[in-house]
C-alpha positions in Angstrom: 17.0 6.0 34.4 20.9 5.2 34.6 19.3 1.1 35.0 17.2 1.3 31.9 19.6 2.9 29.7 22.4 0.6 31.0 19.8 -2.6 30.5 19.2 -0.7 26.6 22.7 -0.6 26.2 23.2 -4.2 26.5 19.8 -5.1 24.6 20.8 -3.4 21.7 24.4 -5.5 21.9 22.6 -8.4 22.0 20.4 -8.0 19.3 23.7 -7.0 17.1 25.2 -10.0 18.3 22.3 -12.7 17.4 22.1 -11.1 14.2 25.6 -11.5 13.3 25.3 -14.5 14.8 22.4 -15.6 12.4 23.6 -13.7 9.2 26.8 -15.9 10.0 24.8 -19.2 10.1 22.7 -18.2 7.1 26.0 -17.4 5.5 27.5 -20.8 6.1 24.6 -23.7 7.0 21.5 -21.9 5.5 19.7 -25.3 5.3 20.4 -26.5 8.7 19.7 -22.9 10.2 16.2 -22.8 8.0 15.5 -26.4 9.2 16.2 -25.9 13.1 14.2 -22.3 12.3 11.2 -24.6 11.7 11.4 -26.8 14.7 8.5 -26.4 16.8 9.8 -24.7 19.8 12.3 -22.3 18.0 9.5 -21.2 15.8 7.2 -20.8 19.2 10.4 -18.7 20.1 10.9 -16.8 17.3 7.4 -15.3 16.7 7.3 -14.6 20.6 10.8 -12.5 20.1 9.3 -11.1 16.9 6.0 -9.8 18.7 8.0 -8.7 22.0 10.3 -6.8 19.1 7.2 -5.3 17.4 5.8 -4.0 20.6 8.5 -2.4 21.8 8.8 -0.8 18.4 6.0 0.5 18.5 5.9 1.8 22.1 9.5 3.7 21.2 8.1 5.2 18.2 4.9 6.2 20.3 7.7 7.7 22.9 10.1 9.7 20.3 7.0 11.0 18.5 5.9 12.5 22.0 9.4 13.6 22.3 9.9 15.5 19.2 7.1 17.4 19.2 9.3 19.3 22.1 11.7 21.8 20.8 13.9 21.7 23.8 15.8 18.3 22.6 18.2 17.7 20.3 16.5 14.4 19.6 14.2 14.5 16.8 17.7 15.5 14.9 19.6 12.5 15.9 16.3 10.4 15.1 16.2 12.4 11.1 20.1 11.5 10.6 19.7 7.6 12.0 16.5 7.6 9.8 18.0 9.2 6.4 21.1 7.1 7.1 18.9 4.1 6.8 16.8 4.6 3.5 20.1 5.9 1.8 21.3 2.1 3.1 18.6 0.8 2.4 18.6 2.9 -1.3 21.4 1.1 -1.9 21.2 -1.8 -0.8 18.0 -2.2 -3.3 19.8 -0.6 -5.9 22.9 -3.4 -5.9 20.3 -5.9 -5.1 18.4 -5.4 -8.3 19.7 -4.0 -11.5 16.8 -2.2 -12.9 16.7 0.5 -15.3 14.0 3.6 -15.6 12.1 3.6 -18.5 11.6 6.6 -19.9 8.4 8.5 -20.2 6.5 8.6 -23.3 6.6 12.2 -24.1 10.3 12.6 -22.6 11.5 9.8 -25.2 9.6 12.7 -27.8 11.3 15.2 -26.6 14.7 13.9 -26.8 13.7 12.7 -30.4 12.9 16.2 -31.0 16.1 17.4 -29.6 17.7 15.3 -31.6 16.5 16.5 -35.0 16.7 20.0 -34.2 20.3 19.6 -33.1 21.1 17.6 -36.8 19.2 20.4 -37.8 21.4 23.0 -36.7 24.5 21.1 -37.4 23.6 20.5 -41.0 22.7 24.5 -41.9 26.0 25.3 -40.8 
């Protein structure tokens, strides 16, 4: 196994490094990087990458579910903090991306009305 996780080791490198590499082209020469995306063979090469990607997603999330279901491995924690990391990253990425605001609830919006009055209320029998 000392191969594979060596070979994993400098996968996962490399896909680091082309997507620095790309977020730095998008960064700096968007339109030439969108137009040499479109070329025929780099699109044949990108959905290839994207499908070999996919599958071997799926095949390692196959594999760690199988894993976890084991108690004697400290994986399934590692695999909860990587994953909570990511959707509080995520969280926030979405939250800076897009300013949005809650609306409140109908009946919470009548509540706090009612909260209101009681307090003036109170303030105004004093």
């Amino acid at each position: 196994m000392d191969k594979t996780l060596t070979r994993i080791r400098l996968i996962t490198e490399e896909f680091y490094l082309v997507r620095d590499e790309l977020n730095k082209r998008a960064a700096t020469q968007s339109a030439e990087l969108s137009s040499a995306l479109l070329e025929s063979e780099a699109s044949n090469e990108l959905v290839a990458f994207k499908a070999a990607v996919d599958e071997l997603r799926q095949f390692l999330w196959h594999y760690l579910h199988e894993l976890l279901g084991k108690t004697d491995n400290g994986i399934g924690d590692r695999l909860r903090e990587y994953q909570m990391r990511r959707a509080s990253q995520l969280l926030l990425a979405l939250s800076a991306a897009h300013a949005y605001r809650m609306k409140p609830h109908p009946l919470e919006a009548g509540a706090q009305d009612a909260i209101s009055l009681a307090e003036k209320a109170r303030a105004s029998e004093r």
